[in-house]
C-alpha positions in Angstrom: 2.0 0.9 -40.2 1.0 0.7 -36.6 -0.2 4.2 -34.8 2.2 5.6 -32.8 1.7 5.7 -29.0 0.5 9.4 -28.9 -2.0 8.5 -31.1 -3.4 6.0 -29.6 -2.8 6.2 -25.2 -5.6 8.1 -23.7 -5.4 12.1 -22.7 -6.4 14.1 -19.9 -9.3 12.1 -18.4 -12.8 12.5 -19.1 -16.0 11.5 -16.6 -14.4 7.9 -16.7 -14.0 6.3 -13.4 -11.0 4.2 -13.1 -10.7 0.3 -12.0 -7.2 0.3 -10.3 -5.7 -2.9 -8.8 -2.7 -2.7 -7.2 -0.4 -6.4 -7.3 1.9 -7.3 -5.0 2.7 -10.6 -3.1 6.4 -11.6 -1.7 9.4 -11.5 -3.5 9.6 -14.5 -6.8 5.9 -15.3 -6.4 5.4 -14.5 -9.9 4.0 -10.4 -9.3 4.4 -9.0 -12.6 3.4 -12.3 -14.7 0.1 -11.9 -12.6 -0.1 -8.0 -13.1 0.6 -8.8 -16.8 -2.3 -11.4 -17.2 -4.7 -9.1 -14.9 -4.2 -6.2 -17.3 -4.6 -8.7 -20.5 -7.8 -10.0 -19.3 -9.0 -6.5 -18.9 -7.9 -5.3 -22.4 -9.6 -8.5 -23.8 -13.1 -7.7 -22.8 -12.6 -3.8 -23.9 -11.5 -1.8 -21.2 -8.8 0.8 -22.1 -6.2 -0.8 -19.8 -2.5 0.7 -18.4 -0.2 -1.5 -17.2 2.4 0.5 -15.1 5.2 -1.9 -13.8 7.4 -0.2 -10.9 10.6 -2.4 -12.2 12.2 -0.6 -14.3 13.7 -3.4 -16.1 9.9 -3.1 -17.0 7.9 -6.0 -18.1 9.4 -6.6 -21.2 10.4 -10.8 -20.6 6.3 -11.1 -19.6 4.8 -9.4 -22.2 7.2 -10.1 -25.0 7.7 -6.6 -25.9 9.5 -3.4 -24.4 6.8 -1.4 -22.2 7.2 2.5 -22.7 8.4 5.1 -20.2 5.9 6.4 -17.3 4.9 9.8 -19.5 4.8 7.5 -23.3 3.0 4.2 -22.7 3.5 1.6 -25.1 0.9 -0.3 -26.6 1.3 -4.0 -26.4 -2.0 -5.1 -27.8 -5.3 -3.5 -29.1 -6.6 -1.8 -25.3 -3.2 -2.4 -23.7 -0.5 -0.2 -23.0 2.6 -0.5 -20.8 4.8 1.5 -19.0 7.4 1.6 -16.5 8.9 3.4 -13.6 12.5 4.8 -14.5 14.2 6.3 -11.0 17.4 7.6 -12.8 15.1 9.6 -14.5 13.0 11.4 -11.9 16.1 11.9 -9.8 17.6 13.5 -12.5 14.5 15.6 -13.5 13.5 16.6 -9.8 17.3 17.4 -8.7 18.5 19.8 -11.7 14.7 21.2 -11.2 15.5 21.9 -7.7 19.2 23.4 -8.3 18.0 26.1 -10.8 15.0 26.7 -8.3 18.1 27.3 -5.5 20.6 29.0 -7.8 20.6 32.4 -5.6 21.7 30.7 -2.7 24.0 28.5 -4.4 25.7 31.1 -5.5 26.0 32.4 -2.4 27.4 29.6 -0.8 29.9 29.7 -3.9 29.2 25.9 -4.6 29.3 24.4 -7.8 26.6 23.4 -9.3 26.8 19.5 -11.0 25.3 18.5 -14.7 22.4 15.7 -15.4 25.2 13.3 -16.8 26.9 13.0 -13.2 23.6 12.4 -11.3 22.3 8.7 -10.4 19.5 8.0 -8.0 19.8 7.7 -4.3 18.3 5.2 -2.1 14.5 5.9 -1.9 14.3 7.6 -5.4 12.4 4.6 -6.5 9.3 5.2 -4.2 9.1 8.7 -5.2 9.1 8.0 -8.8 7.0 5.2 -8.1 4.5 7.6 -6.9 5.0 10.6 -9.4 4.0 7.9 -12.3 0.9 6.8 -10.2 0.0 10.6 -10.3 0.7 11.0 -13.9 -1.6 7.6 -14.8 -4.6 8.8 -12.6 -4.6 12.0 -14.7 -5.1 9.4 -18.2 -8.2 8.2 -19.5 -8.1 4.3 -18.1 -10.8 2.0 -17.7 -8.7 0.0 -16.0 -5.0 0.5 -14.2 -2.9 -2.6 -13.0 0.1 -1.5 -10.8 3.0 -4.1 -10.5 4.2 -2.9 -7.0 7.7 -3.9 -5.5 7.7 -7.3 -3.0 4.6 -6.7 0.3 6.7 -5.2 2.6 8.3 -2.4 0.4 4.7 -1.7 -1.6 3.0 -1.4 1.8 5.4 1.7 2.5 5.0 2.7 -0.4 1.2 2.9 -0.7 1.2 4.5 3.5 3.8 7.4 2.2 1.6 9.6 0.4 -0.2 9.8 3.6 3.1 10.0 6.2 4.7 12.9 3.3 1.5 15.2 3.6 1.4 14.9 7.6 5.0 15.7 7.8 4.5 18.5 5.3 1.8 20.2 7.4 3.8 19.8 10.4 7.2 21.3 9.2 5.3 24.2 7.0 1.8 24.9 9.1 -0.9 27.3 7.9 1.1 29.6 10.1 4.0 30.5 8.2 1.5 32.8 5.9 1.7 35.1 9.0 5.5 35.6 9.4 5.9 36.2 5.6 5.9 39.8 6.1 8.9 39.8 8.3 11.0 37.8 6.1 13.0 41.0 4.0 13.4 42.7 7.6 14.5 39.5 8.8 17.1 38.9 5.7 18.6 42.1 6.6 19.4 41.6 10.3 20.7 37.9 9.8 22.5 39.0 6.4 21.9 36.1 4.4 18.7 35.4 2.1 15.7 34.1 4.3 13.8 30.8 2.7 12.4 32.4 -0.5 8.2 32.0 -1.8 9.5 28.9 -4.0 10.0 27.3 -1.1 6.2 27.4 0.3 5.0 27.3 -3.3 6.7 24.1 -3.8 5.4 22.5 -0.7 2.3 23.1 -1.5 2.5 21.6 -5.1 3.7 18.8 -3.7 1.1 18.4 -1.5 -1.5 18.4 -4.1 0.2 16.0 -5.7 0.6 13.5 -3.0 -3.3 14.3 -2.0 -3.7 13.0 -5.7 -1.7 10.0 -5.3 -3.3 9.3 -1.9 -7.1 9.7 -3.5 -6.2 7.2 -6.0 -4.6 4.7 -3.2 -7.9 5.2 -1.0 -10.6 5.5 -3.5 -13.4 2.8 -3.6 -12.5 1.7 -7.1 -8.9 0.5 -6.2 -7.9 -2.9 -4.6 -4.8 -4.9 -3.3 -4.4 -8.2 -5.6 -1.6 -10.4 -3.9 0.1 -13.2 -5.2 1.8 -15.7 -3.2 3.3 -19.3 -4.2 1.9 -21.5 -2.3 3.7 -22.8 0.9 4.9 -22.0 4.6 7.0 -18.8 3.2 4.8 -17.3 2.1 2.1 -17.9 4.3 4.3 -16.2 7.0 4.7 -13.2 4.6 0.5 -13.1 4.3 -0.5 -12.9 7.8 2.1 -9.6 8.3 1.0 -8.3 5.4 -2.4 -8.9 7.0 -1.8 -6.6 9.8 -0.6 -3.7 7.3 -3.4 -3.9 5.1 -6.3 -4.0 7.6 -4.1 -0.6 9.4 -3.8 1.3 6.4 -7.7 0.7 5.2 -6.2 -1.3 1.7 -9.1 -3.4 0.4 -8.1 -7.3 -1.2 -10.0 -8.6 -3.9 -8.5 -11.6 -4.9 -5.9 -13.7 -3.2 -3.7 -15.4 -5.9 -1.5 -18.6 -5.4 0.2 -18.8 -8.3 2.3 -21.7 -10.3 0.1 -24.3 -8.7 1.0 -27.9 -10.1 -0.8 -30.2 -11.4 -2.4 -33.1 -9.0 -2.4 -36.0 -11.2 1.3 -36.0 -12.2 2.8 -39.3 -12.1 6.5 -38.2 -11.2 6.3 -39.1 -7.2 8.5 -35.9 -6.4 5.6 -33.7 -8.1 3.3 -35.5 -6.8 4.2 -34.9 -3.6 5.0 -30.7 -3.7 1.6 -31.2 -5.3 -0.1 -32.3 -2.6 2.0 -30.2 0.2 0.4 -27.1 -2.2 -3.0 -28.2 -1.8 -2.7 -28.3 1.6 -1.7 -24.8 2.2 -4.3 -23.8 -0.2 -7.0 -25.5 1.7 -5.5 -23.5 5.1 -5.6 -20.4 3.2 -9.4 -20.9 2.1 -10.1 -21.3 5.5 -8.0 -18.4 7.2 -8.4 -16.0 4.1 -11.3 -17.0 1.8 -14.1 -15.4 3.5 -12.4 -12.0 3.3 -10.2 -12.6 0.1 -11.2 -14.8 -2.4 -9.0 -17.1 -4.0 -8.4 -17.4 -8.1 -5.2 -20.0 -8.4 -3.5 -20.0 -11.4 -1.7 -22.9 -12.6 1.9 -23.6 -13.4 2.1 -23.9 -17.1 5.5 -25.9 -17.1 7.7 -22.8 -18.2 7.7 -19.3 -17.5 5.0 -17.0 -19.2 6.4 -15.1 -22.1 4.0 -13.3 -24.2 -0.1 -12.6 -24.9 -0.7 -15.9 -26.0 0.8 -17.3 -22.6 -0.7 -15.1 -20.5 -4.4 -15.5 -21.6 -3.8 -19.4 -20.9 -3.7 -18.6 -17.2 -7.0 -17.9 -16.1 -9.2 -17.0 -13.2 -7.7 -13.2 -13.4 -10.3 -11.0 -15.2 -12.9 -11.0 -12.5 -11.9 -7.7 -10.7 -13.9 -8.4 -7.9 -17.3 -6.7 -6.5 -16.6 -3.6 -4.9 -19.9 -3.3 -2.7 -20.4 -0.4 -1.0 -17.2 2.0 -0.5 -16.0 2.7 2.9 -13.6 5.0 4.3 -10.3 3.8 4.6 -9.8 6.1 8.3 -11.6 8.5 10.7 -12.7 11.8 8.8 -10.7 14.1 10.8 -13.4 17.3 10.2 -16.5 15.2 10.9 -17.9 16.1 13.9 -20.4 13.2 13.5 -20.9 9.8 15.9 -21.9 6.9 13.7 -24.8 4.6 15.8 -24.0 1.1 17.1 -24.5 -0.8 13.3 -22.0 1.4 11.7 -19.7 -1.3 11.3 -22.5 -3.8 9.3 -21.7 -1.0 6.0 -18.4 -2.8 5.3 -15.9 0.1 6.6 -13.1 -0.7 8.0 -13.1 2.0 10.7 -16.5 3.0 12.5 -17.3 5.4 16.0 -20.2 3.1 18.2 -21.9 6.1 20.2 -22.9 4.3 23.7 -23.2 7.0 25.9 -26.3 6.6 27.1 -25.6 3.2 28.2 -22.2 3.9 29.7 -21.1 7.0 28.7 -18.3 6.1 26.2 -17.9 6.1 22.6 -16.0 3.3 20.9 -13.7 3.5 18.2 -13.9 0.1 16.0 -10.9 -0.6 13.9 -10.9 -4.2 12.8 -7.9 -6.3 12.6 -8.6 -10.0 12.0 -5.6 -12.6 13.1 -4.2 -9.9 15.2 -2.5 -10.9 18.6 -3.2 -8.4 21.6 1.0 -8.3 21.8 1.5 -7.0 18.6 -1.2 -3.5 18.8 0.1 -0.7 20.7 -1.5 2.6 20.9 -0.2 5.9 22.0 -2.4 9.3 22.0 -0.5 12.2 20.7 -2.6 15.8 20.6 -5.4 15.0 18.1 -3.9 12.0 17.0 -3.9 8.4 17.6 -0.1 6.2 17.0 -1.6 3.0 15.8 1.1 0.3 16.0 0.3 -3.1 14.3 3.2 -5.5 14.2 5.7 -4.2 11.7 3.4 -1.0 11.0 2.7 2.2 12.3 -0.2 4.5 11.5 -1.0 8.2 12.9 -4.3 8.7 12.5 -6.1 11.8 12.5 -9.2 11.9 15.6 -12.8 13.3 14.3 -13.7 16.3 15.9 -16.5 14.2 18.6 -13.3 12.1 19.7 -10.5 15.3 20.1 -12.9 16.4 23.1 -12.7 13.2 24.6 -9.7 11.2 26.6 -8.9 7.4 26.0 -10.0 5.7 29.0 -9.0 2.1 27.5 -8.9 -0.4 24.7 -9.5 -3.9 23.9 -9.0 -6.6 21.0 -12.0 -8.7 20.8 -12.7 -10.8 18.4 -10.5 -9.4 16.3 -11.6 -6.1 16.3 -9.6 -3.4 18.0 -11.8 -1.0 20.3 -10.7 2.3 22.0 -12.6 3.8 24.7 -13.1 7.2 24.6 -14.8 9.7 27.5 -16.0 12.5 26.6 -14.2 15.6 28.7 -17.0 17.4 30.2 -14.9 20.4 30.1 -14.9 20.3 26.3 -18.3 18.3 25.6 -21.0 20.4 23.8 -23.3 21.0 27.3 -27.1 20.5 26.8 -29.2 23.8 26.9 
């Protein structure tokens, strides 16, 4: 008889550091065959390996077997487990959660309250659950974690909302609401209704912690973007946006994956020739891509991938790439630190040149390769910068050298994005 799941899927983590690669690519180019085969040539050399698929159709018709819920991985193979994302679920779980937690004003308003059987998830539940069952997997003992994410453009929100949700949580409930708690039973009494009770803080603040977990695991120097793409001038369209959104938000590729390349020595003409219109884009993508994302192609194998034994014949996906050194993926807003002129040789994506003693300015570096000038647009807004990259939009946070400075310019170069900043003698640190 074959262990059951809580017997065998690891607990609370240990000193383990966790591999995480995150898969995505555009829609039908084959993401959670890919994902699949990624976490199965992990298991296959011995890492303890969770596959958590964001479908929650799961990725049963890959693997061959029903993958478990978020909280009770399956196993699928010695070192293999699967799970997936179930939105119905979390709504469920997180809206008759929140109705008890709001029964005393409920029942002031006289409304009725409604039972789990009549809920079903509204738009955007998937994201959320998305990222309560990355929480819950960071907190497992993994060697290794392979995320199936929805098609580019949805997974890139999703992977910039941890960050958005905590920003707009500090901005609608500030430190400064502790001060004012005091008031709140005189307050209740003069406007005659309940005033917004401790849950309400006390929940913020949980969630917060859990989105800074979420966020950690998105940013750390372990995890990795793995896209897939099917060869051709769709999806080559699809990879330069996505381009723009992963150099913003600081996401790190390892591997570029065209997937279900043919064959080149087919003797059916019509093969033949998508054969050759493939190679083609593949040897445009080595050139525009390869020096920054590797490529690993993985062949067509005639049908569609059902299964362990089909999914170790495609090769080329158990190299998780060489981290090098990690870099930040943003500006430490509490650093009050200047980085020198070679900052940027480290590998981070984001780095401060200090050249005021030749000109008086300090640059902020933000690389973004294939970028056109037309498509950046930048906005300073208090102690934050509005980044704007094609499609995407970043606030980002300013150090505490660059609050006491004003923008005096920017310029794309070479397609590295560089904001002037001068610093404001009125708040510069004066020499002694």
């Amino acid at each position: 008889m074959a262990p059951s799941t809580a017997d065998t899927a690891p607990g609370p983590r240990t000193t383990r550091t966790t591999r995480t690669v995150l898969v995505t690519g555009p829609g039908g180019a084959g993401r959670t065959t890919v994902a699949a085969a990624t976490a199965l040539a992990a298991a296959t050399r011995g890492d303890r390996t969770l596959l958590l698929c964001a479908d929650p159709a799961g990725p049963g018709a890959v693997l061959g077997t029903a993958a478990g819920p978020a909280d009770e991985p399956a196993e699928v193979t010695p070192g293999l487990w699967a799970a997936r994302v179930d939105p119905t679920d979390y709504f469920r779980t997180e809206f008759l959660a929140l109705q008890d937690r709001a029964a005393t004003v409920l029942d002031l308003l006289g409304a009725r309250r409604l039972d789990g059987e009549e809920l079903t998830e509204l738009p955007g539940s998937e994201q959320f659950a998305l990222l309560q069952a990355l929480r819950r997997a960071s907190a497992g003992d993994w060697d290794v974690l392979v995320v199936d994410l929805p098609p580019l453009r949805d997974a890139l929100s999703v992977l910039a909302l941890p960050e958005r949700l905590r920003r707009l949580l500090g901005r609608l409930l500030p430190v400064e609401r502790q001060a004012a708690r005091a008031l709140r039973p005189i307050m209740a009494q003069l406007a005659g209704v309940p005033m917004p009770a401790e849950w309400l803080y006390g929940a913020a603040a949980r969630r917060d912690e859990e989105l800074a977990t979420v966020q950690a695991l998105i940013e750390a120097p372990t995890t990795t973007v793995r896209l897939v793409a099917e060869p051709g001038p769709a999806a080559a369209d699809a990879l330069r946006v996505a381009r723009d959104g992963l150099s913003l938000y600081g996401l790190r590729v390892d591997a570029l994956v065209p997937n279900k390349v043919l064959p080149t020595d087919s003797p059916d003409a019509w093969s033949a020739t998508l054969a050759a219109q493939q190679q083609k884009c593949l040897q445009e993508w080595g050139e525009e891509y390869g020096p920054a994302w590797p490529l690993r192609a993985v062949g067509h194998l005639g049908r569609d991938p059902r299964g362990v034994a089909d999914l170790g014949d495609l090769g080329g996906l158990a190299d998780l790439g060489d981290l090098g050194d990690p870099a930040p993926a943003g500006p430490d807003p509490d650093t009050d630190t200047v980085a020198g002129p070679d900052a940027g040789a480290h590998g981070g994506p984001w780095w401060v040149e200090d050249r005021r003693e030749e000109d008086g300015l300090l640059l902020w570096c933000l690389p973004l390769p294939g970028t056109v000038k037309s498509d950046v647009g930048l906005v300073r807004r208090g102690d934050e910068l509005l980044l704007t990259v094609g499609p995407f939009q970043r606030m980002v946070p300013l150090g505490g050298a660059l609050r006491r400075c004003t923008v005096s310019g920017a310029a794309l170069t070479d397609g590295v994005l560089k904001v002037r900043f001068t610093p404001d003698p009125g708040l510069w640190p004066r020499t002694p």
